[in-house]
C-alpha positions as CSV (number, residue, x, y, z in Angstrom):
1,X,29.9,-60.0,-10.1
2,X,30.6,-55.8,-9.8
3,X,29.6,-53.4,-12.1
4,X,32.4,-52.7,-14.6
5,X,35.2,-50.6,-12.7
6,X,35.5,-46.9,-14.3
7,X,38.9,-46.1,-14.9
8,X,40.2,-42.2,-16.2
9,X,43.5,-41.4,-17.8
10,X,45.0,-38.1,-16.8
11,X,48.1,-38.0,-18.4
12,X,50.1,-39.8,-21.3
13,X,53.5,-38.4,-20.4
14,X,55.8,-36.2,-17.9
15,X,54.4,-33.0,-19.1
16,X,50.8,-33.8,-20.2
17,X,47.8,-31.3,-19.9
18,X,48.1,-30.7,-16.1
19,X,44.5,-29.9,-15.9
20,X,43.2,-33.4,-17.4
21,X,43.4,-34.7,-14.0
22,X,40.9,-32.1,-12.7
23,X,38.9,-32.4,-15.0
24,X,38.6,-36.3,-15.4
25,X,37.7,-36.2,-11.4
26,X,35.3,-32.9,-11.8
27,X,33.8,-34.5,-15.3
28,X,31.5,-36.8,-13.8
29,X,29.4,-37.8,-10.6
30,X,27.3,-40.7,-9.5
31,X,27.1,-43.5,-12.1
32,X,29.0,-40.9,-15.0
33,X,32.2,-40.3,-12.7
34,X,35.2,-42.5,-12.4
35,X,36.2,-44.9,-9.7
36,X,40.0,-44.8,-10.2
37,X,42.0,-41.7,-11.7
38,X,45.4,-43.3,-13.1
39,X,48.1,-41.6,-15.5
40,X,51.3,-42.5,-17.1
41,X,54.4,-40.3,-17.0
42,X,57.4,-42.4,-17.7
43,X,59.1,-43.7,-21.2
44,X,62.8,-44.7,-22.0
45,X,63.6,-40.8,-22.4
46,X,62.0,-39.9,-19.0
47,X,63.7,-42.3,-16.9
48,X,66.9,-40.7,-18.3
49,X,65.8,-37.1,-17.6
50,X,64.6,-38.5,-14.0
51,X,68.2,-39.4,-13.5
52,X,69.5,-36.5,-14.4
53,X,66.8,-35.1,-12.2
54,X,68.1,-37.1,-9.2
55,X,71.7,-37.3,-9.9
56,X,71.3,-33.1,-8.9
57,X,69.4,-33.8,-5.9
58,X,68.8,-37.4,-4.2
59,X,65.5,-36.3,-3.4
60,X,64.4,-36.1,-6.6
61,X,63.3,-38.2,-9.1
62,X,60.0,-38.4,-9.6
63,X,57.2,-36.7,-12.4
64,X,56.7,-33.4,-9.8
65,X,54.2,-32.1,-12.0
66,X,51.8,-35.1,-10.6
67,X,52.1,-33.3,-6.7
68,X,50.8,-30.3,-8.8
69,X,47.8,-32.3,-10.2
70,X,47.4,-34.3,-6.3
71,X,46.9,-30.7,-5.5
72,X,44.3,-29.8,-7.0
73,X,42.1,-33.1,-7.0
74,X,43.1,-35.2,-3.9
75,X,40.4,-33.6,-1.6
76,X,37.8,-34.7,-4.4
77,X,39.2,-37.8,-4.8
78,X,39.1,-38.4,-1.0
79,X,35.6,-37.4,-0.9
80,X,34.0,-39.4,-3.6
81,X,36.1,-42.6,-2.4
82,X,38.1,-42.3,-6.3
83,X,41.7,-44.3,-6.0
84,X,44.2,-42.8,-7.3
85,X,47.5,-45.1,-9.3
86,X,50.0,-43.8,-11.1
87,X,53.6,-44.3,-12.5
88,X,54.8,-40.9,-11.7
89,X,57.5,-42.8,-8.5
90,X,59.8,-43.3,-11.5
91,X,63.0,-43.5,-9.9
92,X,62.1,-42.6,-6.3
93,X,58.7,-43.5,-5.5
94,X,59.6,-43.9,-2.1
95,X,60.2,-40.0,-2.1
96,X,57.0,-39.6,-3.8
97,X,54.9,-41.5,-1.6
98,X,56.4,-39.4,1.1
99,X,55.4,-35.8,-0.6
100,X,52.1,-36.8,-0.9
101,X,51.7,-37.8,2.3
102,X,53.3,-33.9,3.0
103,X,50.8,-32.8,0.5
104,X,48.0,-34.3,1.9
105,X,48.4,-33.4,5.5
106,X,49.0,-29.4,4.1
107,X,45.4,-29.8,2.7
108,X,43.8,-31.4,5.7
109,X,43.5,-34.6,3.4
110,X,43.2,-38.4,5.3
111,X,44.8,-40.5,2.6
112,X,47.2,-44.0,3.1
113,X,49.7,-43.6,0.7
114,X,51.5,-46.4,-0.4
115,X,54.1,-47.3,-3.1
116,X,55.2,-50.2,-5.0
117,X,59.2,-50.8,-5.4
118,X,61.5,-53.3,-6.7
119,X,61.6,-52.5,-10.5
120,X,65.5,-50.2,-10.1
121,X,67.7,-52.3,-10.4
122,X,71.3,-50.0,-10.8
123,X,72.2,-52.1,-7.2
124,X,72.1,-55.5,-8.5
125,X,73.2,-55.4,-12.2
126,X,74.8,-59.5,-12.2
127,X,71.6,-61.0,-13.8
128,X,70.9,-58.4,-16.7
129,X,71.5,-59.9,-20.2
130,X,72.9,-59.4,-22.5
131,X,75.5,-58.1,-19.5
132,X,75.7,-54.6,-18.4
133,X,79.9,-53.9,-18.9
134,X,81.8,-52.1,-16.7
135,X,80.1,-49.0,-16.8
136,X,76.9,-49.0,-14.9
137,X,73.7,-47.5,-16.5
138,X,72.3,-44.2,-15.0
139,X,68.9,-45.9,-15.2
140,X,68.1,-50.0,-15.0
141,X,64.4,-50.8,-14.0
142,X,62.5,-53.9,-14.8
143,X,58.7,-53.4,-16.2
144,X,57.2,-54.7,-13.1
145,X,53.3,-55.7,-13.9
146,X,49.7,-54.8,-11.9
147,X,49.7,-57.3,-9.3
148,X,51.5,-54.9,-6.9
149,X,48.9,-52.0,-7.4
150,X,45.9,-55.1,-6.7
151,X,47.9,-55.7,-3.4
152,X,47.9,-52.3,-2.2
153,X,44.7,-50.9,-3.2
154,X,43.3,-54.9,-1.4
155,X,44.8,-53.7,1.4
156,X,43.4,-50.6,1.5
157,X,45.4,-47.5,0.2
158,X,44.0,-44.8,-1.4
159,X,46.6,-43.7,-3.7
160,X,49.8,-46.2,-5.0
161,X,52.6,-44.6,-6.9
162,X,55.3,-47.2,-8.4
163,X,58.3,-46.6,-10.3
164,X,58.5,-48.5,-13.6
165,X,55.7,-50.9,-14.4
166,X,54.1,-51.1,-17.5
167,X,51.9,-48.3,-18.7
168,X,49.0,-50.7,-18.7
169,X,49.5,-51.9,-15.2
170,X,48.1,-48.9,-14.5
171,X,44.3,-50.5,-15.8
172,X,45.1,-54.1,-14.8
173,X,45.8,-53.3,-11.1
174,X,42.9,-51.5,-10.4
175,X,40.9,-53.7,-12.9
176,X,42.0,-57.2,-10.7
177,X,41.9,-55.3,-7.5
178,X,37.9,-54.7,-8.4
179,X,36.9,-58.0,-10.0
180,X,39.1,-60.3,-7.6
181,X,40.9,-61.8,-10.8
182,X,43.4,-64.6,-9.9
183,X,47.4,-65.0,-11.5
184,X,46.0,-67.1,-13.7
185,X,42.9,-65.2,-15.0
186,X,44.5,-65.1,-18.2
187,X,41.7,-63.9,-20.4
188,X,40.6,-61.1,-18.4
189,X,43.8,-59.6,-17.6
190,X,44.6,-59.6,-21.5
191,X,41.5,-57.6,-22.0
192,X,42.6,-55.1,-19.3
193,X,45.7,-55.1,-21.0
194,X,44.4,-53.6,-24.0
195,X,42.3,-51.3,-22.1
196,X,45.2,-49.8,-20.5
197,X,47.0,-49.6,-23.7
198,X,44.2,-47.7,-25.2
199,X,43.8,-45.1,-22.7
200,X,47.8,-44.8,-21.4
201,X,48.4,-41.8,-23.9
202,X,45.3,-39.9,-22.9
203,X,43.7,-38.3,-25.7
204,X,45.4,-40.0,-28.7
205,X,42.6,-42.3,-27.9
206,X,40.1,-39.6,-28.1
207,X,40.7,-37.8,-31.5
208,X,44.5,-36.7,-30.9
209,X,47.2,-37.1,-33.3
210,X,44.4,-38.9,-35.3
211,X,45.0,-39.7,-39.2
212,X,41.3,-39.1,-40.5
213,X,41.1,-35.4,-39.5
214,X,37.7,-34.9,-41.2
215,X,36.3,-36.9,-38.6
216,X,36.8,-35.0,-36.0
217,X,34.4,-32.5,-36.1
218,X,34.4,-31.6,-32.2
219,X,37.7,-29.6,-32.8
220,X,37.8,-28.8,-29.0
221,X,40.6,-29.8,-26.7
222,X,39.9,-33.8,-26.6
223,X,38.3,-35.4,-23.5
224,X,41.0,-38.0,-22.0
225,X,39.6,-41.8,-22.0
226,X,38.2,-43.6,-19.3
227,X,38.0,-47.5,-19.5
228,X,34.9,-49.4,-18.4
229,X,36.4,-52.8,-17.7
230,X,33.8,-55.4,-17.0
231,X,34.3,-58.4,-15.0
232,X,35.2,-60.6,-18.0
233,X,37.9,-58.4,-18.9
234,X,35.9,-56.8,-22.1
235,X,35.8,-53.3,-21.5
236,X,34.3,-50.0,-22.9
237,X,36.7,-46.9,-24.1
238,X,34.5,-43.7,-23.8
239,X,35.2,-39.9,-22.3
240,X,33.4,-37.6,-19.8
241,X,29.9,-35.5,-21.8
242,X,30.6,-32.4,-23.1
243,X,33.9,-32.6,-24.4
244,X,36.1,-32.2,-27.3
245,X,36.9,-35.2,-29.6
246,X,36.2,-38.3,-30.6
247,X,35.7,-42.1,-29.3
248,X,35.5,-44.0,-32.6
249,X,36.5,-47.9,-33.6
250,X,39.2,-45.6,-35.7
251,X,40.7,-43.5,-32.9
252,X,40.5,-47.0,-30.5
253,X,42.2,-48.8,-33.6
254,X,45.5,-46.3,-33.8
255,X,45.4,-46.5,-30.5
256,X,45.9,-50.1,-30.3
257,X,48.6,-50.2,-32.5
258,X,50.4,-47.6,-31.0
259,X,54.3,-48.7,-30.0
260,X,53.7,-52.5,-30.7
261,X,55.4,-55.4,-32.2
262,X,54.2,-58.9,-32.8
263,X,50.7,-59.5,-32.1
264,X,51.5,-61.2,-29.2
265,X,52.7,-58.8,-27.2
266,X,54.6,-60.2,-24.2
267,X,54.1,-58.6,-20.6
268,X,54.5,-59.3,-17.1
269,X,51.2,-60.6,-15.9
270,X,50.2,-61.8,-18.9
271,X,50.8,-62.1,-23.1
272,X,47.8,-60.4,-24.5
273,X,46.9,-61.3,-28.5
274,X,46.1,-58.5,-30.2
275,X,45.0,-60.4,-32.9
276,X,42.1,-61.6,-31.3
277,X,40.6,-58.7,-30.0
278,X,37.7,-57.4,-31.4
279,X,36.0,-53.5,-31.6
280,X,32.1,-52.7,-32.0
281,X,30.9,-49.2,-31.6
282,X,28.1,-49.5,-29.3
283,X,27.0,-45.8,-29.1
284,X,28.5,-42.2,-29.8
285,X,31.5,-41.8,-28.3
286,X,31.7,-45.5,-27.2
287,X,33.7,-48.5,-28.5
288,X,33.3,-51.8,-26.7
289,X,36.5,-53.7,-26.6
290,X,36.0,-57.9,-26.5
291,X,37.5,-61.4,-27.1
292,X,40.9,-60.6,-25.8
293,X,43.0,-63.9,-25.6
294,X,45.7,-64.1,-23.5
295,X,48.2,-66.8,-21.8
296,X,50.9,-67.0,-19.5
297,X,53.9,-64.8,-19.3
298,X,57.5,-65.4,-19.7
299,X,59.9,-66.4,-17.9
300,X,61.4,-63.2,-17.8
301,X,61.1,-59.4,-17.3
302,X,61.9,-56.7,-20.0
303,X,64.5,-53.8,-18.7
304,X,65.1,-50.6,-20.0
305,X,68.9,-49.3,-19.1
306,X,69.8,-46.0,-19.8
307,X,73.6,-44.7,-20.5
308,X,75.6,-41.6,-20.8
309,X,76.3,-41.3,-24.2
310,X,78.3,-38.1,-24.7
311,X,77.4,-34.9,-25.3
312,X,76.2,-33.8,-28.7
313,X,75.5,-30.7,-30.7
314,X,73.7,-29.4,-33.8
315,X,73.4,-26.5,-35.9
316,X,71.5,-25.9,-38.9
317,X,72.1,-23.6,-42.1
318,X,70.3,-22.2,-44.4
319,X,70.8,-22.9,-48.5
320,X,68.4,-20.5,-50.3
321,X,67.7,-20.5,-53.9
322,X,70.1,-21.5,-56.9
323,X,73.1,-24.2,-56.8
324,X,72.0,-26.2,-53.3
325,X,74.0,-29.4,-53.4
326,X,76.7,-27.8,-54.2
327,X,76.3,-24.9,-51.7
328,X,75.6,-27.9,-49.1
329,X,79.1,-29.2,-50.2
330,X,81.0,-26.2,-50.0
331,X,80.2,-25.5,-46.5
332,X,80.9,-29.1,-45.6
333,X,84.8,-28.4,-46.8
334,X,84.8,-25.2,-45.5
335,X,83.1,-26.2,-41.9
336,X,85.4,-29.9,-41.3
337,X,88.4,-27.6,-42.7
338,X,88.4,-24.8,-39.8
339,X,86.9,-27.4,-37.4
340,X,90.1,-30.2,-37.8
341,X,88.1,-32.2,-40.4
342,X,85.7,-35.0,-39.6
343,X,87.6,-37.6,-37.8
344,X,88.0,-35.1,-34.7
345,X,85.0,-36.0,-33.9
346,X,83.2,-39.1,-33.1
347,X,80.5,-39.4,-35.4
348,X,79.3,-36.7,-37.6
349,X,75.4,-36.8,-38.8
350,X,74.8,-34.5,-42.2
351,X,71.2,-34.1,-43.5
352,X,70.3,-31.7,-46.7
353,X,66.3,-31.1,-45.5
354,X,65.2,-30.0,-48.9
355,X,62.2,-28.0,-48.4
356,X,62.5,-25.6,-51.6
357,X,61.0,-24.9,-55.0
358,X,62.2,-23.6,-58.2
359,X,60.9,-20.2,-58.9
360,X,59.4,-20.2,-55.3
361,X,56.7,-17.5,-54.7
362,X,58.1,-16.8,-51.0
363,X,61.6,-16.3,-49.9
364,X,60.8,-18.8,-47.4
365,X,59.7,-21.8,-50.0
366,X,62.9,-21.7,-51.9
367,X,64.7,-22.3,-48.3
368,X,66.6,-25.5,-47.5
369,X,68.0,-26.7,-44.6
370,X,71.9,-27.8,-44.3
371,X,71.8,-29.7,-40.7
372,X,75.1,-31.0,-38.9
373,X,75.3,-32.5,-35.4
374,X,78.6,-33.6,-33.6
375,X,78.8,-36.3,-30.9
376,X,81.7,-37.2,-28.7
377,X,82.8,-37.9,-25.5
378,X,84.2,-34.5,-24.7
379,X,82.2,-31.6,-24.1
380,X,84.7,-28.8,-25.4
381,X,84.9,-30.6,-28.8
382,X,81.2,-29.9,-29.6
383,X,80.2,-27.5,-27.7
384,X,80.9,-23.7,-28.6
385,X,84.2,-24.7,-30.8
386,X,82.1,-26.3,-33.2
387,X,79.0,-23.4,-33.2
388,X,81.8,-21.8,-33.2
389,X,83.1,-22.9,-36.2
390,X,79.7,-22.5,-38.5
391,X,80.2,-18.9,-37.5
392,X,83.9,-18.5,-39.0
393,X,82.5,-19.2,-42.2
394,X,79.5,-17.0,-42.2
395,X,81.4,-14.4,-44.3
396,X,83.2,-16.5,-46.3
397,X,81.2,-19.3,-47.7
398,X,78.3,-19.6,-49.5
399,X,75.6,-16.5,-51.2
400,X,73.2,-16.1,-48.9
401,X,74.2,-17.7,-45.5
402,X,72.0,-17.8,-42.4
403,X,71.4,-20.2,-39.7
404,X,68.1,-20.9,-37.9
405,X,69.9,-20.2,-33.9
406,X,72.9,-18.5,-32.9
407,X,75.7,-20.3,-31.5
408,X,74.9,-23.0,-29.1
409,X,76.2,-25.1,-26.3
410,X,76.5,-28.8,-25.9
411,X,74.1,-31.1,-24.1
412,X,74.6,-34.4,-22.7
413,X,72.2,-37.1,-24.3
414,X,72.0,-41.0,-23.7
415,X,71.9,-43.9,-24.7
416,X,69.2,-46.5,-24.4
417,X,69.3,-49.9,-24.3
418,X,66.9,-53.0,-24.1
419,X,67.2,-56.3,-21.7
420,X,66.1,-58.7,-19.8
421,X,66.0,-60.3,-16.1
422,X,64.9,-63.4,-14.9
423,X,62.3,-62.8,-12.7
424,X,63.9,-64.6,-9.5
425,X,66.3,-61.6,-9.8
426,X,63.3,-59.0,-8.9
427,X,61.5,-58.6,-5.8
428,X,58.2,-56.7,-6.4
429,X,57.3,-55.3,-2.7
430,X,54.6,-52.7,-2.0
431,X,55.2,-50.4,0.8
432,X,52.5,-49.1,2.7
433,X,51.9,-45.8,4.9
434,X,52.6,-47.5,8.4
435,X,55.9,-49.4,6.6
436,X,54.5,-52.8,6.3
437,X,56.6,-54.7,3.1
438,X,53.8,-56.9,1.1
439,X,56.4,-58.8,-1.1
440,X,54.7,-59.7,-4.2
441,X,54.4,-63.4,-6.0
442,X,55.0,-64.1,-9.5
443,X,52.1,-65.2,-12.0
444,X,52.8,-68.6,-13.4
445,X,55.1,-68.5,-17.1
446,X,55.2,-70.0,-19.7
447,X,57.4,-70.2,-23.1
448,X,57.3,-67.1,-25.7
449,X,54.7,-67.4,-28.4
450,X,56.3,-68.1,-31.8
451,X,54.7,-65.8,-34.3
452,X,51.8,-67.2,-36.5
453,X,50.8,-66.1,-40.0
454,X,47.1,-64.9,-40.2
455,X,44.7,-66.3,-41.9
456,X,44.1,-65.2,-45.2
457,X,40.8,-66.7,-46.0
458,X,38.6,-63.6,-46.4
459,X,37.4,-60.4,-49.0
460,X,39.4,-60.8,-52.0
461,X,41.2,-57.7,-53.2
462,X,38.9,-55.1,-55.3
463,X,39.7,-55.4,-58.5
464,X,39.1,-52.8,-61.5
465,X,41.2,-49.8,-63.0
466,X,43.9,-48.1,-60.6
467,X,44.5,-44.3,-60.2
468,X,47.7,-42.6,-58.4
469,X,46.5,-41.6,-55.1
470,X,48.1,-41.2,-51.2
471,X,48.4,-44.2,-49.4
472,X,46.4,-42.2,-47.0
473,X,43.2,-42.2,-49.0
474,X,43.0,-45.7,-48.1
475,X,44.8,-46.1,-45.0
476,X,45.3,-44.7,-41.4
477,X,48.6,-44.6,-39.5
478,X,49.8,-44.0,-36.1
479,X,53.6,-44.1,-36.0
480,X,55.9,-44.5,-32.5
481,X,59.0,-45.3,-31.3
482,X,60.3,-48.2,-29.5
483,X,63.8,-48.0,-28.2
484,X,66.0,-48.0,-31.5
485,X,63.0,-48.9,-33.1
486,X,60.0,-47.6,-35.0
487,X,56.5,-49.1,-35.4
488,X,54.0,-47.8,-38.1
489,X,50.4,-49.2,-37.6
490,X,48.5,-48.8,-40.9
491,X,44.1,-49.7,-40.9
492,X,41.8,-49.5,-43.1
493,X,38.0,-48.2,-42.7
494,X,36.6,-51.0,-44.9
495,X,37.4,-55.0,-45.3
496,X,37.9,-54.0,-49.1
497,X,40.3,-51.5,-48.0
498,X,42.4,-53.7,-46.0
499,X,42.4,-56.3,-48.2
500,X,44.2,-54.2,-50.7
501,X,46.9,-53.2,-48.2
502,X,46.9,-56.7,-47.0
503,X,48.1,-57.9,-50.6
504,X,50.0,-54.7,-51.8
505,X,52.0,-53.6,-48.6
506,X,54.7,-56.3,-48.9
507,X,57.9,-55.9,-46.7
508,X,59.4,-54.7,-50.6
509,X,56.9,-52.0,-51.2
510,X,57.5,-50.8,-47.6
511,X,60.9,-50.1,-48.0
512,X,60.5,-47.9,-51.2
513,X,57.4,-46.2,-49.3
514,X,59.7,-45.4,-46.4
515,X,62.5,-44.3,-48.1
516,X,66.2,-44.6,-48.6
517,X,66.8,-44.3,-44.8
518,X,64.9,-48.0,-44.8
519,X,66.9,-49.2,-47.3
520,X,69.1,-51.9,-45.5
521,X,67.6,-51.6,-41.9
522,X,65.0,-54.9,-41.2
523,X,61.5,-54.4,-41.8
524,X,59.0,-56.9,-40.1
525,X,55.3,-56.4,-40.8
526,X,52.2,-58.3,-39.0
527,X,48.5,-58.9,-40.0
528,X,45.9,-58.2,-37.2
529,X,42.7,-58.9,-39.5
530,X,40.3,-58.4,-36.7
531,X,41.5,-54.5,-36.3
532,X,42.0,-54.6,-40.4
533,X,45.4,-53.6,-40.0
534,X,49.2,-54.2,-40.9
535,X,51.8,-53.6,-38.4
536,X,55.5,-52.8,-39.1
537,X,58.9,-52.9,-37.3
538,X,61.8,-51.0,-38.6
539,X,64.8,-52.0,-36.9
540,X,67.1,-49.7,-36.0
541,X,66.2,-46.3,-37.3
542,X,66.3,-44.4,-34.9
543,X,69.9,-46.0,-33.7
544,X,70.4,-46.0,-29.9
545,X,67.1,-44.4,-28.5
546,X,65.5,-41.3,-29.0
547,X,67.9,-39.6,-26.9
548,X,70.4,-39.9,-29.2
549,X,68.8,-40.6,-32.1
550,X,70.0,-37.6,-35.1
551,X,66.7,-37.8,-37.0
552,X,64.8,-34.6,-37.5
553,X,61.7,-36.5,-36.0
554,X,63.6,-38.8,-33.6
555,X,61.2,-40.3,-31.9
556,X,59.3,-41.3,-35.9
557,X,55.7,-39.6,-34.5
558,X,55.5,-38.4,-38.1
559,X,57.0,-41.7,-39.7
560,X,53.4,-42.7,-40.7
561,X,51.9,-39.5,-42.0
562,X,54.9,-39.8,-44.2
563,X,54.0,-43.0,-45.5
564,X,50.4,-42.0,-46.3
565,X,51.7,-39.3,-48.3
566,X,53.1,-41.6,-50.8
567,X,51.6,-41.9,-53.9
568,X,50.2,-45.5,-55.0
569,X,48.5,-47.4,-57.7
570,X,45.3,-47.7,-55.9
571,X,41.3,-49.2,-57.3
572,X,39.6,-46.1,-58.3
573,X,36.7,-48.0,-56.6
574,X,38.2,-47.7,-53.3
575,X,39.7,-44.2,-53.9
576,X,35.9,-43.1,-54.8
577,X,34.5,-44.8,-51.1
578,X,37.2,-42.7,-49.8
């Protein structure tokens, strides 16, 4: 049995903290540095600006800023025998694999370079369901899992870029490469699973975007997470000494419910059941992760396919002071009047942002905003005719107009869209430096887990007075977005805490704290008692994707600080623990 394999995130998207992968590799030596460096750089919206990316040059179509990262650590990493695995192929790791070999031999560097392929699927679109149409996607790649990383670092490269594999692959690979797991090492490749689901966006698992400010008290830039995942698939969340942050059972906690659904959350190695892991914190700055269940993996493979949408365009006015709404109304008649009315377009998006105050003691603060964005499938029809357009009336409309840009230009923007392939359709190969093809097998499957309804034998709600108070007084949150959809994970500090929320936080009261935007979209919500938390789905509210999504916050990052905001009847006795 090896010691537990040290794994260090340096990035949680395409355009993270280019330095984190410097210092994750500099942070540490001997029994304190890291044995793999990984980092995640792809999501639905990426692999549609990749395309873009590579529909301009072939060559393209990978995260370059990782070459710029390589450059500055792959000498180290050679040195001190650290693998490096990341996502950053996206749509052409083939031509990554081949600039870092470029890379490496500039530097004097002896690395094998290999890649793992097979997840882009725009060639062979007949097994995608529900079908593709006649239009084919810019973007269509299969979430491959770890098994092709294990293969390629077995087999002895020192760095393996893929294309689009899960963002936790990037622990599991490594993690069975280390421990010799098997296909069918269920249990342990669920705990890596939630280790590489903790750490894949860096320091949100280290104090950032963290609900409980007050507990961060190291207000310094946060160290990124490394995972120490032990033979049995428990593992160990912690960051390099000396730096900013925090690693707390709370930051590990939002973490974990980050971008998830049902507890059981389906992937391609395995389904891992978040509602059986469990969090301890064993020292400062260190949260041991264990009991992670896990079983076999369905017969199919997720897919993300990304469209052309159309090209879209916004522009925002300014209301200030007296008479709002029907300001806001006036320059709707007045805009859709010079512009042809609304039905020249294809859809129209109107949002009155009231920020203002009666007798406000700033100019600013009695400021609201009057936002319109066109779509439609021809360029000329949004771009500078509509801008355009909110200018005609700048003279003519209402007291006080202003607009927060000047006239702007279209922009394309996508459309996202969620499937599935059988996995017979999907060859997962790795590629290594001198060419060799390792084609990869599939894990054994097994049918989807029906969802079960937690156990509610425990702490019976606090009883006593209420007082109005913010949800947040009580609860965390950590809000995402995943495709159309957004999840809100809400915890409590304390079993009396969460057994509050568990009672009081039914689907109903949900809708009413989200607000009217929730108000006929599906809401699901899911218990996960060991984390003391509630998890909810809202279907659909942010439409077709980020990318196109109209929303002020379209990707729902503030969704849950919103709902923490809200004022509740809550026990004064929890309120005062607070």
């Amino acid at each position: 049995m090896r010691r537990p394999v040290r794994i260090g995130n340096c990035s949680g998207f395409y355009g993270d903290r280019i330095a984190a992968a410097r210092e994750m590799v500099e942070g540490g030596t001997g029994a304190e540095g890291i044995d793999v460096l990984c980092g995640d750089y792809l999501a639905e919206l990426t692999m549609l600006i990749l395309a873009k990316a590579q529909s301009r040059d072939p060559a393209g179509g990978f995260a370059r800023t990782f070459l710029t990262q390589m450059e500055q650590v792959l000498g180290t990493c050679s040195d001190r025998g650290i693998k490096i695995v990341a996502n950053a192929g996206g749509l052409n790791p083939a031509g990554l694999a081949l600039a870092l070999r470029e890379l490496a031999e500039r530097l004097g560097v002896s690395v094998r370079v290999a890649h793992v392929e097979g997840d882009d699927l725009r060639a062979n679109l007949t097994e995608i369901t529900p079908p593709v149409g006649a239009v084919a996607p810019v973007s269509a790649n299969a979430y491959l899992g770890g098994w092709g990383i294990a293969e390629a670092l077995g087999a002895g490269a020192d760095v393996v870029v893929t294309g689009r594999v899960t963002d936790a692959s990037l622990v599991v690979g490594p993690a069975a490469w280390w421990h010799g797991w098997g296909h069918t090492d269920w249990d342990r490749l669920a705990g890596a699973v939630v280790a590489g689901h903790v750490i894949e966006c860096g320091p949100q698992a280290t104090g950032g975007n963290y609900a409980f400010l007050d507990e961060i008290t190291d207000r310094r830039y946060p160290g990124f997470p490394i995972a120490e995942v032990a033979a049995d698939g428990s593992s160990v969340i912690t960051k390099h000494a000396d730096t900013g942050g925090l690693v707390s059972v709370g930051t590990v906690t939002a973490q974990l419910l980050y971008e998830i659904a049902e507890p059981a959350y389906l992937g391609p190695d395995v389904v891992t059941h978040f509602d059986t892991v469990g969090l301890t914190q064993q020292a400062e700055h260190r949260v041991a992760i264990t009991g992670a269940v896990g079983s076999p993996p369905p017969e199919t493979l997720k897919v993300a396919l990304n469209d052309v949408g159309g090209y879209r365009n916004t522009m925002t006015m300014v209301l200030t002071g007296l008479d709002l709404e029907a300001k806001s109304e006036f320059a709707q008649e007045q805009l859709f009047d010079v512009l042809g009315g609304r039905d020249s377009f294809a859809e129209v998006d109107v949002r009155l942002l009231r920020f203002d105050a009666m007798d406000a003691p700033t100019n600013d603060q009695a400021c609201a905003h009057l936002r319109i964005t066109v779509k439609d499938s021809d360029p000329r029809k949004v771009g500078r005719a509509f801008s355009s357009g909110i200018m005609e009336i700048a003279l003519a409309g209402y007291a006080g107009f202003h607009t927060t840009t000047p006239p702007t230009s279209e922009s394309a923007f996508g459309v996202y869209r969620p499937a599935a392939v059988p996995r017979s359709s999907v060859t997962q190969v790795v590629v290594m430096p001198d060419g060799e093809r390792l084609r990869i097998a599939d894990p054994p499957t097994g049918p989807v887990p029906t969802p079960e309804v937690a156990d509610r034998a425990a702490i019976a709600s606090p009883a006593g007075p209420t007082c109005r108070a913010p949800l947040g007084s009580v609860l965390g949150a950590r809000s995402g977005d995943k495709g159309g959809d957004a999840n809100i994970g809400l915890w409590a500090r304390d079993d009396a805490g969460y057994a509050w929320a568990r009672e009081y936080l039914n689907v109903d009261r949900l809708r009413v704290l989200l607000g009217p935007e929730a108000a006929q979209l599906r809401i699901e919500r899911f218990e996960l008692p060991n984390l003391r938390a509630i998890n909810v789905v809202v279907h659909g509210l942010l439409g077709q994707g980020v990318a196109s999504s109209t929303r002020l916050d379209a990707q729902a990052k503030g969704l849950g600080e919103y709902v923490r905001s809200r004022m509740v009847d809550i026990p004064q006795s929890l309120v005062s623990a607070s």
